[in-house]
matplotlib code that plots the C-alpha trace (Angstrom):
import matplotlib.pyplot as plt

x = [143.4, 144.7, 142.4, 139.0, 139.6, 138.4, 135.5, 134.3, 134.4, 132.5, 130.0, 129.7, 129.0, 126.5, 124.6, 124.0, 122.7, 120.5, 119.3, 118.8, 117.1, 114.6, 114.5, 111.8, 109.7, 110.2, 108.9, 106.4, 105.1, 105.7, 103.5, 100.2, 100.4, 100.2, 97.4, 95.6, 96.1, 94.5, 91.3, 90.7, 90.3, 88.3, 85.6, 86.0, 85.5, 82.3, 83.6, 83.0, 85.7, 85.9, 85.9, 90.1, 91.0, 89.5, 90.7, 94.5, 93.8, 92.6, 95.1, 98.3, 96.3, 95.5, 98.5, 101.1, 98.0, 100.5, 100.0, 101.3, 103.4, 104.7, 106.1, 107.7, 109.4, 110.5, 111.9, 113.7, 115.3, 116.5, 117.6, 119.7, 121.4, 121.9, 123.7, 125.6, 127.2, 128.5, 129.1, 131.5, 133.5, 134.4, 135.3, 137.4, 138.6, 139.5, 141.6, 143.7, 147.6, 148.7, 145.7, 143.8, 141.4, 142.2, 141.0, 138.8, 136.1, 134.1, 135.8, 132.7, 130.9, 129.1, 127.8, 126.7, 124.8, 123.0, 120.7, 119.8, 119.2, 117.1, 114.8, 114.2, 113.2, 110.6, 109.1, 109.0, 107.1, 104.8, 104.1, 101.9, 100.4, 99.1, 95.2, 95.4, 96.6, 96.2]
y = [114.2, 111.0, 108.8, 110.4, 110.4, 106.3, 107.2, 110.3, 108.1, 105.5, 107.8, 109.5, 106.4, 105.0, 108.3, 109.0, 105.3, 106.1, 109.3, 107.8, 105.0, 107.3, 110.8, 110.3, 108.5, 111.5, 113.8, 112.0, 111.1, 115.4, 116.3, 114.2, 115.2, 118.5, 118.2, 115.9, 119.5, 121.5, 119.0, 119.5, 123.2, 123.6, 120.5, 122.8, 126.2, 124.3, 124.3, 121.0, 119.2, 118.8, 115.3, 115.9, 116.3, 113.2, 111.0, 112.5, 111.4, 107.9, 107.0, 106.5, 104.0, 101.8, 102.6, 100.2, 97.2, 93.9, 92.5, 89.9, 91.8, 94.0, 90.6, 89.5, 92.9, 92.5, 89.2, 89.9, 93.3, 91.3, 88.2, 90.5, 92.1, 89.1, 87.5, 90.8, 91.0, 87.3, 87.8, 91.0, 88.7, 85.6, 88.1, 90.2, 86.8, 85.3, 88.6, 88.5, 88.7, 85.4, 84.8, 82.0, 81.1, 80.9, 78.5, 81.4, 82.3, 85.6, 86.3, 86.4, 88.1, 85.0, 84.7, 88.7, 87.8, 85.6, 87.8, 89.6, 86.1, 85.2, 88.2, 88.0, 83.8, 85.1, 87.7, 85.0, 82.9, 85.4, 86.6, 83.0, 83.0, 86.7, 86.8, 90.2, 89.2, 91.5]
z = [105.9, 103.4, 105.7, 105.1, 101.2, 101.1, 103.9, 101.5, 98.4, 100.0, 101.6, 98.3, 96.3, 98.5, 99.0, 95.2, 95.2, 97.9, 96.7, 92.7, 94.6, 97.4, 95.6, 93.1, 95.8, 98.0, 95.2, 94.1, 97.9, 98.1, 95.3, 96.2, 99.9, 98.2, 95.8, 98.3, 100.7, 98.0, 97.6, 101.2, 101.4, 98.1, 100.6, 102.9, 101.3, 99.5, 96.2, 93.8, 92.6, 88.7, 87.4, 86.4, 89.5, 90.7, 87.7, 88.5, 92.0, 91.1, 88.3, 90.1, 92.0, 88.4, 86.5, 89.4, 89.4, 88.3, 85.0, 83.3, 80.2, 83.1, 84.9, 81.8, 81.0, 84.8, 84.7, 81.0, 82.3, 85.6, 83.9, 81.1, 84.3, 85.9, 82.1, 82.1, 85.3, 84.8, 80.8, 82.6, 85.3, 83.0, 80.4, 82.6, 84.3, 80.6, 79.6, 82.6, 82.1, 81.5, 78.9, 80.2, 82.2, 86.4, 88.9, 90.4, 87.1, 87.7, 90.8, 92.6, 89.9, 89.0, 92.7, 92.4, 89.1, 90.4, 92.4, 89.7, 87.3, 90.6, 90.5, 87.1, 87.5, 90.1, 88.2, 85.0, 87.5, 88.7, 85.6, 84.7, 87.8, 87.3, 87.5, 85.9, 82.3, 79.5]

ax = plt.figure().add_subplot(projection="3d")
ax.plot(x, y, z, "-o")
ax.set_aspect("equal")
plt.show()
């Protein structure tokens, strides 16, 4: 029973992740299959559609079009991550017990950061090459 407890934690950890991560996708991809369900019976009962129902339809298409404020929120968010994660390993490295700094900084949380530091660069990029600025 004492060797399922690490499997379980794992499993657990992983799956609220994944279900943070997938479960608003999921509802959201739930809700216009729905509503795109109910426009098709009111075509085919013969009944017109009012001009809200088509702007609802239509504006989750405009609202995710890239621009270049969005880019730069991006790229900040990412990069501040990124600065966090390693801020969080030297720190935890620097208050070890014997008070100094080791031969290994970050342990590895500097390598982890910089994905995130990464991400946010390329959205900093993108973000002057955007056609779409506003």
């Amino acid at each position: 029973m004492e060797d399922f407890i690490p499997l379980v934690a794992i499993l657990s950890v992983f799956g609220t992740i994944t279900a943070i991560a997938f479960g608003p996708t999921y509802l959201k991809f739930r809700e216009r299959r729905e509503t795109q369900e109910t426009v098709r019976r009111a075509i085919d009962k013969g009944q017109p559609l009012p001009p809200e129902v088509l702007d609802a339809l239509t504006r989750d298409v405009t609202k995710n079009l890239p621009s270049r404020t969005r880019d730069i929120r991006r790229g900040v968010i990412w990069l501040a991550v990124g600065i966090g994660i390693a801020a969080f390993g030297l720190i935890n490295d620097f208050s070890s017990l014997n008070g100094g700094w080791e031969d290994n900084a970050g342990d590895g949380l500097l390598g982890i950061a910089a994905i995130p530091v990464t991400i946010g660069l390329a959205f900093l990029v993108l973000s002057f090459f955007n056609k779409n600025k506003d």
